[in-house]
N, CA, C and O atoms as a CHARMM CRD file, in Angstrom:
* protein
*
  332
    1    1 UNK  N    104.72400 -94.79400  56.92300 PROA 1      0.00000
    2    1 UNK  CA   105.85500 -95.16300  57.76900 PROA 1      0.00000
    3    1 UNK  C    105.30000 -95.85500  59.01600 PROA 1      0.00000
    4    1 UNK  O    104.57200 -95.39900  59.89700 PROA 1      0.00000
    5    2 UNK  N    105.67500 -96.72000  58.90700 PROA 2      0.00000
    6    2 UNK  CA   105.09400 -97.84400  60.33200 PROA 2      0.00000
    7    2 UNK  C    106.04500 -97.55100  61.75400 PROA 2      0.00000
    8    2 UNK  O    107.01000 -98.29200  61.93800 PROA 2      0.00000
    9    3 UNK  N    105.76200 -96.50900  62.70100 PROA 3      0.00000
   10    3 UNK  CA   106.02900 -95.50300  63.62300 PROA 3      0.00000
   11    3 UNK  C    106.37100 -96.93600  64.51100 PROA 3      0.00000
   12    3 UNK  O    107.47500 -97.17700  64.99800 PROA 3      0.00000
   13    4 UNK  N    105.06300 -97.90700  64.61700 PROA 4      0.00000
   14    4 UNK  CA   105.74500 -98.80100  65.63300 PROA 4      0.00000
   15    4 UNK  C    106.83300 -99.58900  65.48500 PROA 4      0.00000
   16    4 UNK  O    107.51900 -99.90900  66.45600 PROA 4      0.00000
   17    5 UNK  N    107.09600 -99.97500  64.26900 PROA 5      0.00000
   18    5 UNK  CA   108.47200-100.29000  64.11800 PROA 5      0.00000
   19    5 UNK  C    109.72500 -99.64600  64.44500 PROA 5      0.00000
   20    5 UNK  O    110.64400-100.21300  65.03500 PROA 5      0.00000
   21    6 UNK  N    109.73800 -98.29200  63.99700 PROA 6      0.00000
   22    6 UNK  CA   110.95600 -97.30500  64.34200 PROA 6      0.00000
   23    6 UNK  C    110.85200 -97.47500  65.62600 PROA 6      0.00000
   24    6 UNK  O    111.75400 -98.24100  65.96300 PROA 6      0.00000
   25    7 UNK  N    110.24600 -97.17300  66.48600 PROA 7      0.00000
   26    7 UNK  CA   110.38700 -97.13900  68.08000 PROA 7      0.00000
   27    7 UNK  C    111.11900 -98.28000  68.77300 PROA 7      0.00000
   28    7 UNK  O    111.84600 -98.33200  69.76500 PROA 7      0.00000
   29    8 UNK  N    110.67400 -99.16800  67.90400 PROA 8      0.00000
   30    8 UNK  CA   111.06600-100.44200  68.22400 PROA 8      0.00000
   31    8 UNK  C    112.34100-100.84900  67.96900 PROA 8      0.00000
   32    8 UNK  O    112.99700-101.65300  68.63100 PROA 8      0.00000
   33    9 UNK  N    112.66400-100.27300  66.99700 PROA 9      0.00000
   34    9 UNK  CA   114.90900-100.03700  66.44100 PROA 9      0.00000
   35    9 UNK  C    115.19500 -99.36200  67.15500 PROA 9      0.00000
   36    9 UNK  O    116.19800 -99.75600  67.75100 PROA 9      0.00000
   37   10 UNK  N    114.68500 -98.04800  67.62300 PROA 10     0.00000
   38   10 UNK  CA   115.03000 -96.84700  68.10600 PROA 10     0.00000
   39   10 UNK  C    114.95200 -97.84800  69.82900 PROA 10     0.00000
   40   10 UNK  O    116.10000 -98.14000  70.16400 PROA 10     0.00000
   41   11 UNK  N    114.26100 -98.17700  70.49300 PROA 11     0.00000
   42   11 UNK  CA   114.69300 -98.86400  71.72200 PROA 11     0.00000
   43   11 UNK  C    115.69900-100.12000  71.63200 PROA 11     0.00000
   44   11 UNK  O    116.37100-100.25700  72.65400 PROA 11     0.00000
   45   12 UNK  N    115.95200-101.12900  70.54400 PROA 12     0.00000
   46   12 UNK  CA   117.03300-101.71600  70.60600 PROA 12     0.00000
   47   12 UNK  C    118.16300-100.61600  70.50800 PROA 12     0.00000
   48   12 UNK  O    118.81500-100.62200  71.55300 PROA 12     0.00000
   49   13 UNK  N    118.38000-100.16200  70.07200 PROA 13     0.00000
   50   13 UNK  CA   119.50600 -98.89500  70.09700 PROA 13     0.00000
   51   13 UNK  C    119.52700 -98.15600  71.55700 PROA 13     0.00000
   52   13 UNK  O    120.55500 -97.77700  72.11800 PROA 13     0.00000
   53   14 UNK  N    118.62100 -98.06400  71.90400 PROA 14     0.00000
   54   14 UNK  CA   118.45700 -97.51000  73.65600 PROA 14     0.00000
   55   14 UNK  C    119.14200 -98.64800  74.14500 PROA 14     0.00000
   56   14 UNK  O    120.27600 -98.51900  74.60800 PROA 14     0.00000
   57   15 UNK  N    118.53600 -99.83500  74.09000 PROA 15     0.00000
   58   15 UNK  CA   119.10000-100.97600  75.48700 PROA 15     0.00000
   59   15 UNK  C    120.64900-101.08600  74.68400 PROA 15     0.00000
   60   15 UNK  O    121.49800-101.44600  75.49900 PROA 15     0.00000
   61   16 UNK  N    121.21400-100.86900  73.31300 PROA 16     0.00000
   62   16 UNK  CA   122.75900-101.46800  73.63000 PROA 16     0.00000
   63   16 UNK  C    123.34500-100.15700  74.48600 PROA 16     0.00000
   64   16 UNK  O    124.36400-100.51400  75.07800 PROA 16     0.00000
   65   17 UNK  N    123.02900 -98.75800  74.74100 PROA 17     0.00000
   66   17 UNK  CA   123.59500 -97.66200  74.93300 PROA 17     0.00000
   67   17 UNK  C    123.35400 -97.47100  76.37600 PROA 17     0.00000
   68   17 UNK  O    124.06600 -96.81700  77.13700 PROA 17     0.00000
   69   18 UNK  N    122.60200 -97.91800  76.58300 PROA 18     0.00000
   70   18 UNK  CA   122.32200 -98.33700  78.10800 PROA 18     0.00000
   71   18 UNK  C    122.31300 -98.82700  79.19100 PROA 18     0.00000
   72   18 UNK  O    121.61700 -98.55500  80.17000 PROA 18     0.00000
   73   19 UNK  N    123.56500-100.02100  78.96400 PROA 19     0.00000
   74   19 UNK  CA   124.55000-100.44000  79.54800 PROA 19     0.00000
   75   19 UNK  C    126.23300 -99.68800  79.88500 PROA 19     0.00000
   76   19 UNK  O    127.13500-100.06300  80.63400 PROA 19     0.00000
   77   20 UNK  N    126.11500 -98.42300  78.89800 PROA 20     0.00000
   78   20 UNK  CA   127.14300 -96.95900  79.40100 PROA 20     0.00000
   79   20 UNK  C    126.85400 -96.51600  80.46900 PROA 20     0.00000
   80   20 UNK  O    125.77600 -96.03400  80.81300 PROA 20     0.00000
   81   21 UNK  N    128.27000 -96.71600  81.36400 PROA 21     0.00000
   82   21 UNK  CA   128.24400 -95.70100  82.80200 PROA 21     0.00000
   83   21 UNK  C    128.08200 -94.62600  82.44100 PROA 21     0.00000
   84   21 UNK  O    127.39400 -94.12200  83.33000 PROA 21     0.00000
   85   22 UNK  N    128.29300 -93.76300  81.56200 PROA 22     0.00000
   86   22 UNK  CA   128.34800 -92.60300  81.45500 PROA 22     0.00000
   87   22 UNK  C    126.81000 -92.25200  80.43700 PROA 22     0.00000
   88   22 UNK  O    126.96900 -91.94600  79.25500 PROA 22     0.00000
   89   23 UNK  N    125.50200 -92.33000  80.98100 PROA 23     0.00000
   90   23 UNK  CA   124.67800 -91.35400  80.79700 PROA 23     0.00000
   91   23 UNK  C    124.23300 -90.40100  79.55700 PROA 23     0.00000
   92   23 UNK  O    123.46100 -90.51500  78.60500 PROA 23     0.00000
   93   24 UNK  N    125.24400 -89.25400  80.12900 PROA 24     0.00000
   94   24 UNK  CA   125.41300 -88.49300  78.59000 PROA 24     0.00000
   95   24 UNK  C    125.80300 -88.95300  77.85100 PROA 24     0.00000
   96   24 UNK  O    125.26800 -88.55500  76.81600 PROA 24     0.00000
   97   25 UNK  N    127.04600 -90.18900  77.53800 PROA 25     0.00000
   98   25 UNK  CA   127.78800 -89.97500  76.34500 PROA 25     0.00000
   99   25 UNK  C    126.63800 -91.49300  76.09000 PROA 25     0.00000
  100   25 UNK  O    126.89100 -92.01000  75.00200 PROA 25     0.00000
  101   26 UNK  N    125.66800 -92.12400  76.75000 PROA 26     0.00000
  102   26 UNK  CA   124.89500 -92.78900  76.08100 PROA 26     0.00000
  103   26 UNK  C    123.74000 -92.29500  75.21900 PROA 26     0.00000
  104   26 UNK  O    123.60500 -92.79900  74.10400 PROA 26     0.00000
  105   27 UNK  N    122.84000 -91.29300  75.66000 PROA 27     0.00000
  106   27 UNK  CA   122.42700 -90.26100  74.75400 PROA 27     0.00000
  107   27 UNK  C    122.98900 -89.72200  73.90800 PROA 27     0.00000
  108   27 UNK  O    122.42200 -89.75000  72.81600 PROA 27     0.00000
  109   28 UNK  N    124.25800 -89.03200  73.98600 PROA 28     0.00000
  110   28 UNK  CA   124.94800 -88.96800  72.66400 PROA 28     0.00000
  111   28 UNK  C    124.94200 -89.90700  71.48400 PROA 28     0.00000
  112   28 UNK  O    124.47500 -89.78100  70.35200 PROA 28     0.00000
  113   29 UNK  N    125.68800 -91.02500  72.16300 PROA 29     0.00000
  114   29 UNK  CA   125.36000 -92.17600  71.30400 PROA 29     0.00000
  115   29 UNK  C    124.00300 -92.52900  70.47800 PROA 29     0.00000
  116   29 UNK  O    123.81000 -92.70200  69.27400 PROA 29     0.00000
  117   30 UNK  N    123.38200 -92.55500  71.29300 PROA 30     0.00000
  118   30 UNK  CA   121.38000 -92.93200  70.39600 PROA 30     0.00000
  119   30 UNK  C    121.43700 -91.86600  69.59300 PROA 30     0.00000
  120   30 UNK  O    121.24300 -92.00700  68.38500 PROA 30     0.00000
  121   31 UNK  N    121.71300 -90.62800  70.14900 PROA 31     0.00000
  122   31 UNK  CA   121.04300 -89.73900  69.10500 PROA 31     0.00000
  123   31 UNK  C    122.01700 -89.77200  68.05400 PROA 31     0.00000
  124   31 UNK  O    121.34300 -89.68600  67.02800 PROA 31     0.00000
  125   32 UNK  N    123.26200 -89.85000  67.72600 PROA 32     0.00000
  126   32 UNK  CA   124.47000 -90.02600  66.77400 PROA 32     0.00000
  127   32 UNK  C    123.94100 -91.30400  66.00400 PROA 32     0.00000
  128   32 UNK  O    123.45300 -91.31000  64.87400 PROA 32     0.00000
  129   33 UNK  N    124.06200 -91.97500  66.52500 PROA 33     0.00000
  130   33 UNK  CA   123.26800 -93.10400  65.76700 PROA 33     0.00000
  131   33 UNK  C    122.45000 -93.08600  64.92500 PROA 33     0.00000
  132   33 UNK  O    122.62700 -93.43400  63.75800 PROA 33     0.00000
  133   34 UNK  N    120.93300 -92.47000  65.64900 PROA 34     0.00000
  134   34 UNK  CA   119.87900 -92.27800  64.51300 PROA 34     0.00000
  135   34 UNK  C    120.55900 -91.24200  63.49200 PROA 34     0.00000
  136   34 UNK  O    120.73500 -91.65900  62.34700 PROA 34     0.00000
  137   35 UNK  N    120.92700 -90.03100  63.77300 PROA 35     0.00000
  138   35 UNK  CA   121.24000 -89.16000  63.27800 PROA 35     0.00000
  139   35 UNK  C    122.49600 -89.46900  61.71400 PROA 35     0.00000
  140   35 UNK  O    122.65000 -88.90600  60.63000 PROA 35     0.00000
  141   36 UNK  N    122.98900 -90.35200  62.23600 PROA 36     0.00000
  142   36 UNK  CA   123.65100 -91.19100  61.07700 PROA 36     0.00000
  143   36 UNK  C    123.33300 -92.27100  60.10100 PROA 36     0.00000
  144   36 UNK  O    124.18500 -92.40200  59.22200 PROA 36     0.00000
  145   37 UNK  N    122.56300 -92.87600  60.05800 PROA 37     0.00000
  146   37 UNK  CA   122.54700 -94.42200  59.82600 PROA 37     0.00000
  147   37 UNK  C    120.92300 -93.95300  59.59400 PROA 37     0.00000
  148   37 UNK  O    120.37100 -94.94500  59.11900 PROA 37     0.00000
  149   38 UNK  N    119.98000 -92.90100  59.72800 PROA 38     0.00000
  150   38 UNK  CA   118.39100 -93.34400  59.81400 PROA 38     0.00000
  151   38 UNK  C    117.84900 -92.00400  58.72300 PROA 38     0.00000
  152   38 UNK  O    117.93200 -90.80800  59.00400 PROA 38     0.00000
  153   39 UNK  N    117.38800 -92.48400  57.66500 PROA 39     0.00000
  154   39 UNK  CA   117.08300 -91.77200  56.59100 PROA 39     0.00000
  155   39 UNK  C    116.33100 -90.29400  56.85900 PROA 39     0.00000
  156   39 UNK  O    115.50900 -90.74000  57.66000 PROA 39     0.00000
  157   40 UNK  N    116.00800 -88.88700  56.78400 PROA 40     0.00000
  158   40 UNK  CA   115.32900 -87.99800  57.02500 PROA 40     0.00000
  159   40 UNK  C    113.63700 -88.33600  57.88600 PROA 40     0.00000
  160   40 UNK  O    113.11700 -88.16200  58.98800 PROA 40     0.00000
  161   41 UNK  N    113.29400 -88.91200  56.52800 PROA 41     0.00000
  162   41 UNK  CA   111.67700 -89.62800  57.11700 PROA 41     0.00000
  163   41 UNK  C    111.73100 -90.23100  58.01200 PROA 41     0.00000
  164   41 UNK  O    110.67800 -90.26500  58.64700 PROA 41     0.00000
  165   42 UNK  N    112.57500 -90.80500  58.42300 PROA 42     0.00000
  166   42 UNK  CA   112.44300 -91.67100  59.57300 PROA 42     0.00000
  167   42 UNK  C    112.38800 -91.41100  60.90300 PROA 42     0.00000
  168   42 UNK  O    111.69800 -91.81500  61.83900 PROA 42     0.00000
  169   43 UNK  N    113.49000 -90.46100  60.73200 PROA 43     0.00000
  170   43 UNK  CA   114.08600 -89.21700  61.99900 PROA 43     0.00000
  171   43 UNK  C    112.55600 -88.43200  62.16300 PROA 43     0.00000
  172   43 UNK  O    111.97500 -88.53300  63.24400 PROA 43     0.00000
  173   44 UNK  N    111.91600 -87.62500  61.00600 PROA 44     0.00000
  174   44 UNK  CA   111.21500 -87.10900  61.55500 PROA 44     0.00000
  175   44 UNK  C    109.28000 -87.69300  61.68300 PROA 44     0.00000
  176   44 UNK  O    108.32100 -86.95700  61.91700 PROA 44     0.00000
  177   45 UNK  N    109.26000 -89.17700  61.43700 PROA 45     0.00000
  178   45 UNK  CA   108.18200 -89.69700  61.80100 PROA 45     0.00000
  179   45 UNK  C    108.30300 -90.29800  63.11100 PROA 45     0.00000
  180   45 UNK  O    107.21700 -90.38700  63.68300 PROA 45     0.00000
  181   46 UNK  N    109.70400 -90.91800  64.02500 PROA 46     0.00000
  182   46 UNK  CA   110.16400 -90.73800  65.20000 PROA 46     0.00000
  183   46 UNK  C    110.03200 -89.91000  65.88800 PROA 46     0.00000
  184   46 UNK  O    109.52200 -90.11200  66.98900 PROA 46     0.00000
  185   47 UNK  N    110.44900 -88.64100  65.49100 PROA 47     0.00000
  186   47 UNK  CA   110.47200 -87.28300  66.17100 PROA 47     0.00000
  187   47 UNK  C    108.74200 -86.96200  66.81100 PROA 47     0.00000
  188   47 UNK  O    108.31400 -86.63400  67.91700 PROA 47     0.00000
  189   48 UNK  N    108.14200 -87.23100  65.57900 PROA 48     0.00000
  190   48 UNK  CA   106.84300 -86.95200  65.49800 PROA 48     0.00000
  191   48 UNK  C    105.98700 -88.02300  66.66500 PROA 48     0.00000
  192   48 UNK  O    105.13900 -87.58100  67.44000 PROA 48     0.00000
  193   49 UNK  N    106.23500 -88.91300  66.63000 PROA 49     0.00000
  194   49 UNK  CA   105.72400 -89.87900  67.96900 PROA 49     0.00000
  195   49 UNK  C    106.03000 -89.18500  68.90200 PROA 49     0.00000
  196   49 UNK  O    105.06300 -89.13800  69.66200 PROA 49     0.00000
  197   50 UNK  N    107.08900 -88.44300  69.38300 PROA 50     0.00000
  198   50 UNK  CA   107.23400 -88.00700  70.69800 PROA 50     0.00000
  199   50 UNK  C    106.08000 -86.46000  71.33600 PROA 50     0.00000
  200   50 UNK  O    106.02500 -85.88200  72.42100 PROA 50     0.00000
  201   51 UNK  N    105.38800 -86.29000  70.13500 PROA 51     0.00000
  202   51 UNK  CA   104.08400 -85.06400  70.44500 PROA 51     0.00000
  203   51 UNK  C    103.07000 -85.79000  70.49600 PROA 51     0.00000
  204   51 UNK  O    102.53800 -85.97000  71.59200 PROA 51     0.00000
  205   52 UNK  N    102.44400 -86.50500  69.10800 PROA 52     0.00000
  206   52 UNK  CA   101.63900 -87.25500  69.27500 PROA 52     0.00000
  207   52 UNK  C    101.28800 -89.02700  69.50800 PROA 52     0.00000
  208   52 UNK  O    100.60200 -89.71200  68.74900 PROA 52     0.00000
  209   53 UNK  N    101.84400 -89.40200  70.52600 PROA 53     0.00000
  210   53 UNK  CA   101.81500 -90.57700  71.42300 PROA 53     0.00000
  211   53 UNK  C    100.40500 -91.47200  70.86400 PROA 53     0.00000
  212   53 UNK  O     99.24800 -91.08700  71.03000 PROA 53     0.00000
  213   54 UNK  N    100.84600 -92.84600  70.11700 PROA 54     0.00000
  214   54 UNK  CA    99.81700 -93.24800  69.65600 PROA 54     0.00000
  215   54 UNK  C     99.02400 -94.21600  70.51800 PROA 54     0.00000
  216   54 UNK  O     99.90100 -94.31000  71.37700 PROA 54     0.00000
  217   55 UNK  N     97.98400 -95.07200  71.00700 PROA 55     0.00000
  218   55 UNK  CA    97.70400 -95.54100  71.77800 PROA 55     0.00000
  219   55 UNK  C     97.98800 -97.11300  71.94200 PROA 55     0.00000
  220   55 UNK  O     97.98900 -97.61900  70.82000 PROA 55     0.00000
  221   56 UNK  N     98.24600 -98.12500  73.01500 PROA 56     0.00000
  222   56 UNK  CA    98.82400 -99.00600  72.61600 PROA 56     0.00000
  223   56 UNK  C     99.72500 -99.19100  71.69600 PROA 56     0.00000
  224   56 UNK  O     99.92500 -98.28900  70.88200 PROA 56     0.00000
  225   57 UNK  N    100.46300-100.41400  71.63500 PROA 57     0.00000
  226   57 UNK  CA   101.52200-100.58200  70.37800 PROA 57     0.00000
  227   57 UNK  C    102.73600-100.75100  71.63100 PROA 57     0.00000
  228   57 UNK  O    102.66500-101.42800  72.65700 PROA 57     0.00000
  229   58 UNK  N    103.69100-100.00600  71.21200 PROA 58     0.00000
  230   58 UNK  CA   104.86000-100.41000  72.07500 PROA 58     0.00000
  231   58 UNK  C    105.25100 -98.86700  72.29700 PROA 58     0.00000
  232   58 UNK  O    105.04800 -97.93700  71.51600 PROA 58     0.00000
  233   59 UNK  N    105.95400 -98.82500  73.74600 PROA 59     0.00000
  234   59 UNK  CA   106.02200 -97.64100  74.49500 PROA 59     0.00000
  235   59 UNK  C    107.85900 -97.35100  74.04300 PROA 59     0.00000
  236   59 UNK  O    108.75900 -98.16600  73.84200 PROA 59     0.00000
  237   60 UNK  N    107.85400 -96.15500  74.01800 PROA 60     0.00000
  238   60 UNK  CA   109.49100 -95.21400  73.65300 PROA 60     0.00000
  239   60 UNK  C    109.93200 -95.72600  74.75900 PROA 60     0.00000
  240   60 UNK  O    109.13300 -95.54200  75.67700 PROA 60     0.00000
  241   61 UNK  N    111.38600 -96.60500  75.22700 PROA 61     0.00000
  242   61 UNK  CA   112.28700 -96.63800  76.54000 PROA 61     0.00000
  243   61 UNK  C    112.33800 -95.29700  77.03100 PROA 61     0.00000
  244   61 UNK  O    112.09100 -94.38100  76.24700 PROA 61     0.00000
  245   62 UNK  N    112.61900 -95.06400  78.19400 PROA 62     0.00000
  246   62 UNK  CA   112.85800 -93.94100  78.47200 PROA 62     0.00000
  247   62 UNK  C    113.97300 -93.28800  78.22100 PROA 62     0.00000
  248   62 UNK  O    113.98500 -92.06100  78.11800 PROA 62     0.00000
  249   63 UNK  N    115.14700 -94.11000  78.07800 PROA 63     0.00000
  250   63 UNK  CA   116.72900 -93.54600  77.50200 PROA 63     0.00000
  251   63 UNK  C    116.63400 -93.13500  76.01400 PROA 63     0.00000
  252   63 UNK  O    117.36600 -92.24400  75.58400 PROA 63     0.00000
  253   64 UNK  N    115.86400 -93.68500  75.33100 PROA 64     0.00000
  254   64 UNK  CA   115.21300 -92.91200  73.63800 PROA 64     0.00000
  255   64 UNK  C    114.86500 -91.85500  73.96100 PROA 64     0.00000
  256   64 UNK  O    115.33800 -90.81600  73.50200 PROA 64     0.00000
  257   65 UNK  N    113.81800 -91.93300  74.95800 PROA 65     0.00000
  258   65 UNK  CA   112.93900 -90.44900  74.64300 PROA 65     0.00000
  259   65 UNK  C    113.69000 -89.46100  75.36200 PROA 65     0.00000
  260   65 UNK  O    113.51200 -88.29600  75.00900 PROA 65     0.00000
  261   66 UNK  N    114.74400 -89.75600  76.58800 PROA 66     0.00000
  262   66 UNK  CA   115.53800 -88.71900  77.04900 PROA 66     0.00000
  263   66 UNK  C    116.67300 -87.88500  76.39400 PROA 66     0.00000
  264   66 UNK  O    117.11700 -86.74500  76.53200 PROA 66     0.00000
  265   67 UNK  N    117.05700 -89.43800  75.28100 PROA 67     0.00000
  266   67 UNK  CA   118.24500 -88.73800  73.91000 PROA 67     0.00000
  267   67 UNK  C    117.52000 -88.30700  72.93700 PROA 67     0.00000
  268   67 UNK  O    118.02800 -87.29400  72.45500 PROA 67     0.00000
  269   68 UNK  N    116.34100 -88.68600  72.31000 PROA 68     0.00000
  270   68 UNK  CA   115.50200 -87.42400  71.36000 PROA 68     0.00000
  271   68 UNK  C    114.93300 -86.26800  71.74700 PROA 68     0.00000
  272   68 UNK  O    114.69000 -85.44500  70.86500 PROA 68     0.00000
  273   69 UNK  N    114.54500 -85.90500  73.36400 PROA 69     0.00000
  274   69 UNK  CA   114.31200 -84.72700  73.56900 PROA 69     0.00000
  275   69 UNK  C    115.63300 -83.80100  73.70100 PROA 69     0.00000
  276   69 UNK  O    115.58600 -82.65100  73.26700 PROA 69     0.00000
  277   70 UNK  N    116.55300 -84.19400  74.17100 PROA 70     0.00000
  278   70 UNK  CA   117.78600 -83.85800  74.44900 PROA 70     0.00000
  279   70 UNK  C    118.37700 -83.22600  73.36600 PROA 70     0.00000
  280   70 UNK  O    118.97100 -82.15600  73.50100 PROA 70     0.00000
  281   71 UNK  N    118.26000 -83.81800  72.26500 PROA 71     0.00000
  282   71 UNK  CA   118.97000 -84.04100  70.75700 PROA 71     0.00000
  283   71 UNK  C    118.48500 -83.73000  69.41100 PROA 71     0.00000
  284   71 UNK  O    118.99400 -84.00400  68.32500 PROA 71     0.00000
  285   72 UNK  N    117.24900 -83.01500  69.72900 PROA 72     0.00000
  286   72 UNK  CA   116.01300 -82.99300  68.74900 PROA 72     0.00000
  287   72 UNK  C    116.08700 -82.31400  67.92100 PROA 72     0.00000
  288   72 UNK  O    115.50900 -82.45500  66.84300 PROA 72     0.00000
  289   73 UNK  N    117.04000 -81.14400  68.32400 PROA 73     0.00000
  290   73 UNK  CA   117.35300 -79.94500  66.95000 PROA 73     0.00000
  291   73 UNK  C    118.52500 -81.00200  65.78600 PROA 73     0.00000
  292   73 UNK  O    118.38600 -81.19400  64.57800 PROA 73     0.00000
  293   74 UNK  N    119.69500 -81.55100  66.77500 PROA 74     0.00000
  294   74 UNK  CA   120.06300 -82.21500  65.72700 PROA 74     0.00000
  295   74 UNK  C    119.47200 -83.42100  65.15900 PROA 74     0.00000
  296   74 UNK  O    119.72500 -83.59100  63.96600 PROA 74     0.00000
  297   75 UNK  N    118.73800 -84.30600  65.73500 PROA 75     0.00000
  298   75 UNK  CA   118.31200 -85.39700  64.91800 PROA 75     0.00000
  299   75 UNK  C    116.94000 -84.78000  63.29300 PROA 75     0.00000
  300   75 UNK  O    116.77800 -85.26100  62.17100 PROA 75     0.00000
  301   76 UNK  N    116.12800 -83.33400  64.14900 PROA 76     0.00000
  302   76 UNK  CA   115.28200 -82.85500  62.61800 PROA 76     0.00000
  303   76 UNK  C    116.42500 -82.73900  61.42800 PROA 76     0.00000
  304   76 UNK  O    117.60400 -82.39100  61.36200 PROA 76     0.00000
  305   77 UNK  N    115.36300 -83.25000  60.48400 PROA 77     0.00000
  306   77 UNK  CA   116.40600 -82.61200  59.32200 PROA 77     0.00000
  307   77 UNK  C    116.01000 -81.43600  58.64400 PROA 77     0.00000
  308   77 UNK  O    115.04900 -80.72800  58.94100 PROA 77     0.00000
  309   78 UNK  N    116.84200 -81.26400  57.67700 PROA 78     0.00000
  310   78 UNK  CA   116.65700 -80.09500  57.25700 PROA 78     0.00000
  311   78 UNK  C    115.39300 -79.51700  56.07300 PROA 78     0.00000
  312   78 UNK  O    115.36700 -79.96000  54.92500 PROA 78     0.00000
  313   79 UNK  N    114.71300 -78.80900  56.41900 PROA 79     0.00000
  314   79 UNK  CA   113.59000 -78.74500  55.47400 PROA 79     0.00000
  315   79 UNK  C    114.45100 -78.67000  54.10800 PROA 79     0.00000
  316   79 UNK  O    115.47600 -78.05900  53.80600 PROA 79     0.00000
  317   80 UNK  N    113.37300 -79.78700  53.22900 PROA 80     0.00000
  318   80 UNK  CA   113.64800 -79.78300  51.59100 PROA 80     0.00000
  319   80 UNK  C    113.64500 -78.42400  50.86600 PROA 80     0.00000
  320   80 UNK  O    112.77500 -77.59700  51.13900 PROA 80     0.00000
  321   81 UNK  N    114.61800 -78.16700  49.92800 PROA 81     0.00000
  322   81 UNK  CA   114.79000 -76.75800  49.12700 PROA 81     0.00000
  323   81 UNK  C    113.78400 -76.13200  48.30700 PROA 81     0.00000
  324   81 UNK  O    114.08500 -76.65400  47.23400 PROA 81     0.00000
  325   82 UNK  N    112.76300 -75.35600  48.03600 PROA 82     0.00000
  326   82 UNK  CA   111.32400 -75.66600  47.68100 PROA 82     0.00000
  327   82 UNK  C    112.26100 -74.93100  46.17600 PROA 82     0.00000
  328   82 UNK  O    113.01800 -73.96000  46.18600 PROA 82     0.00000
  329   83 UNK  N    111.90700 -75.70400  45.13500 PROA 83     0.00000
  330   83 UNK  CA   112.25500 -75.31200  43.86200 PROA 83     0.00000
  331   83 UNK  C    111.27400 -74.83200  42.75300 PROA 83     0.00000
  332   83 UNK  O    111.70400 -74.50500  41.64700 PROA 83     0.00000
């Protein structure tokens, strides 16, 4: 999963939500967003950039990383059913 790419959707999705006066309901928004529209893996190889920070490449906006810390129980998904 190419992490710098997601970051990179995941901050176009920051800058349209980030023109909301309202803050919270722009974090809401990002995280509803991913949380809808962004496949399991994706959510949690995103998620996963926010512990281990890779070097160079392109940096998380700060309105991403304030709606994925914010939002983080709902954006994980749900562990697979071990059969």
């Amino acid at each position: 999963m190419d992490t710098q790419n997601l970051i990179d959707m995941a901050n176009r999705i920051g800058d349209f939500f980030d023109s909301m006066p309202d803050r919270e309901e722009a974090l809401a928004g990002i995280a509803d967003h991913i949380r809808r529209f962004w496949e399991p893996r994706m959510r949690r190889a995103l998620l996963t950039s926010l512990d281990e920070p890779e070097a160079g490449g392109i940096e998380m906006s700060a309105i991403v990383r304030e709606a994925l810390v914010k939002h983080r129980e709902s954006l994980t998904p749900a562990a697979a059913p071990v059969v």
